[in-house]
N, C-alpha and C positions, 0 to 999 in steps of 0.2 A: 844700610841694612836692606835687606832684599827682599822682596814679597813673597811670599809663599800662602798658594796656591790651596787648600782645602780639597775639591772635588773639581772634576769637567767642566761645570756649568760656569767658571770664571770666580767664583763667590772666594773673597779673601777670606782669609782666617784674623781672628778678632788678635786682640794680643795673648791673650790665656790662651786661646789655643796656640798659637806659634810659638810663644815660652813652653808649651807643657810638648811641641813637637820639637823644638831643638833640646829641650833636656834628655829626653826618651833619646834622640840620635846621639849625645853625648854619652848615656849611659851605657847605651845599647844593651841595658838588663833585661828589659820587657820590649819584644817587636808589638810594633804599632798595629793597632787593627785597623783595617779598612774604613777608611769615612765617608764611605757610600751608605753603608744601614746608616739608617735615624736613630734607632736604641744604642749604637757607638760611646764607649766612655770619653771617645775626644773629642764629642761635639755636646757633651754635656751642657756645654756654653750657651749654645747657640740658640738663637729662636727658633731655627725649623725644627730643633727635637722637640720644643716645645708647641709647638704650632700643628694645630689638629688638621688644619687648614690647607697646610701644605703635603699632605699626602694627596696621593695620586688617588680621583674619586672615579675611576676608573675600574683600579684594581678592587677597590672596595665593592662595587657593586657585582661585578663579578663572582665575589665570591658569598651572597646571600642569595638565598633561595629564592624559586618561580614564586611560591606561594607566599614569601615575606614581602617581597617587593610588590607582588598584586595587592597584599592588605594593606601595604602602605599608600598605594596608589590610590583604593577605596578609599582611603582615611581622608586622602586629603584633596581628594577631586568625587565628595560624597555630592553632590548636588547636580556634578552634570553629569553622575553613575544615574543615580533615580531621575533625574530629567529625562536621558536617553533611555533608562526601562520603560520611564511613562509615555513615550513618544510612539517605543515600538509597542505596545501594547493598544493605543489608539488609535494607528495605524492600521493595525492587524484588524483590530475591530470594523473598521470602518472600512478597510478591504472587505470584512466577509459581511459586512450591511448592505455597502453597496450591490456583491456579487446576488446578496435571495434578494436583497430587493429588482433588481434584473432580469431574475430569473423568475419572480412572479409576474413581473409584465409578461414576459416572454409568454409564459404558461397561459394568463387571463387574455392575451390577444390570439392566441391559439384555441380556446375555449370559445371565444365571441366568435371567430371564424367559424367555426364546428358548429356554433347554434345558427348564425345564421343561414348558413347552408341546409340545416335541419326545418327552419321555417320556411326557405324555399319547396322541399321534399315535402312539407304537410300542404302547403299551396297548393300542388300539385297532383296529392293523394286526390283517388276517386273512391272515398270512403262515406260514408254516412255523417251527420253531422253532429254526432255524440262524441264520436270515436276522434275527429278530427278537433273538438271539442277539450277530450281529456286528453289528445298531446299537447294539445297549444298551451294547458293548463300546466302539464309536464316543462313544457319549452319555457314558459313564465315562470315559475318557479326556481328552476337551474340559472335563468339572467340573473332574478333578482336574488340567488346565492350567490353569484359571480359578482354582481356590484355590492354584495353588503362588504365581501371582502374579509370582514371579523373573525371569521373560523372556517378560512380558505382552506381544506383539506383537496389538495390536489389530485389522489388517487382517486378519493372519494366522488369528486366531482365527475372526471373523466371515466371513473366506471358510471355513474348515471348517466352519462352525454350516449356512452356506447350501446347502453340496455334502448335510451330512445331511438335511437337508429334502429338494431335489429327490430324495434316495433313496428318503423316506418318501411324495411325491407319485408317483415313479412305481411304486412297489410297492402301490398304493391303487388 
């Protein structure tokens, strides 16, 4: 007896199938169909029709959608989805912490420069000793805003730094 062959990939046929493909050849009432599909009445037999396993997962994913395969994706990689939201969101945070907080040194050694130069400028004034008096009182004030720190309003500050200067320009 002689083997016979099923499909390309080598795979013999069981004895049910080769009994039910030599009678079909003998009758030749019904042509055989192809026993390449899986759903085939002549591999009814076999395990790979019955084997979910053995389809190609390939084709299958293919053909489900962007947005199935993202939900499934969430479903079952939920922990390092919200891990990595929480990551990028404490990140971002602490980028824009870092950045004001940098940019209020920046600002507060810009200001300390700006007063000091200003208590130079009154050293220098040949003014009365009132007048020289009520800047230094002006000058002590704006420091001791500048080191409390707690309700550092930037503009706020730098228009007061500016009004003591044109004081010390026009009393010069």
């Amino acid at each position: 007896m002689r083997n016979i062959v099923g499909n390309g990939n080598g795979r013999r046929k069981s004895k049910s199938e080769a009994r039910a493909y030599r009678q079909s050849i003998k009758s030749n009432t019904t042509p055989l169909e192809s026993t390449v599909d899986l759903r085939n009445n002549n591999l009814s037999g076999s395990a790979e029709a019955n084997n979910i396993a053995f389809l190609d997962s390939s084709t299958q994913s293919a053909k489900i959608s962007f947005c199935l395969r993202a939900k499934r994706f969430f479903k079952t990689h939920i922990f390092e989805s919200v891990l990595g939201a929480l990551m990028a969101i404490i990140v971002a945070l602490a980028g824009w912490y870092a950045k004001t907080l940098i940019d209020l040194k920046v600002d507060c050694a810009v200001f300390e420069s700006r007063l000091s130069s200003i208590e130079e400028r009154i050293d220098e004034l040949d003014a009365d000793n009132i007048t020289r008096e009520i800047l230094e009182l002006q000058l002590n004030a704006l420091r001791q805003e500048l080191l409390s720190g707690s309700t550092l309003q930037a503009a706020n500050l730098s228009n007061r730094i500016d009004l003591l200067e044109r004081q010390i320009e026009l009393l010069q």
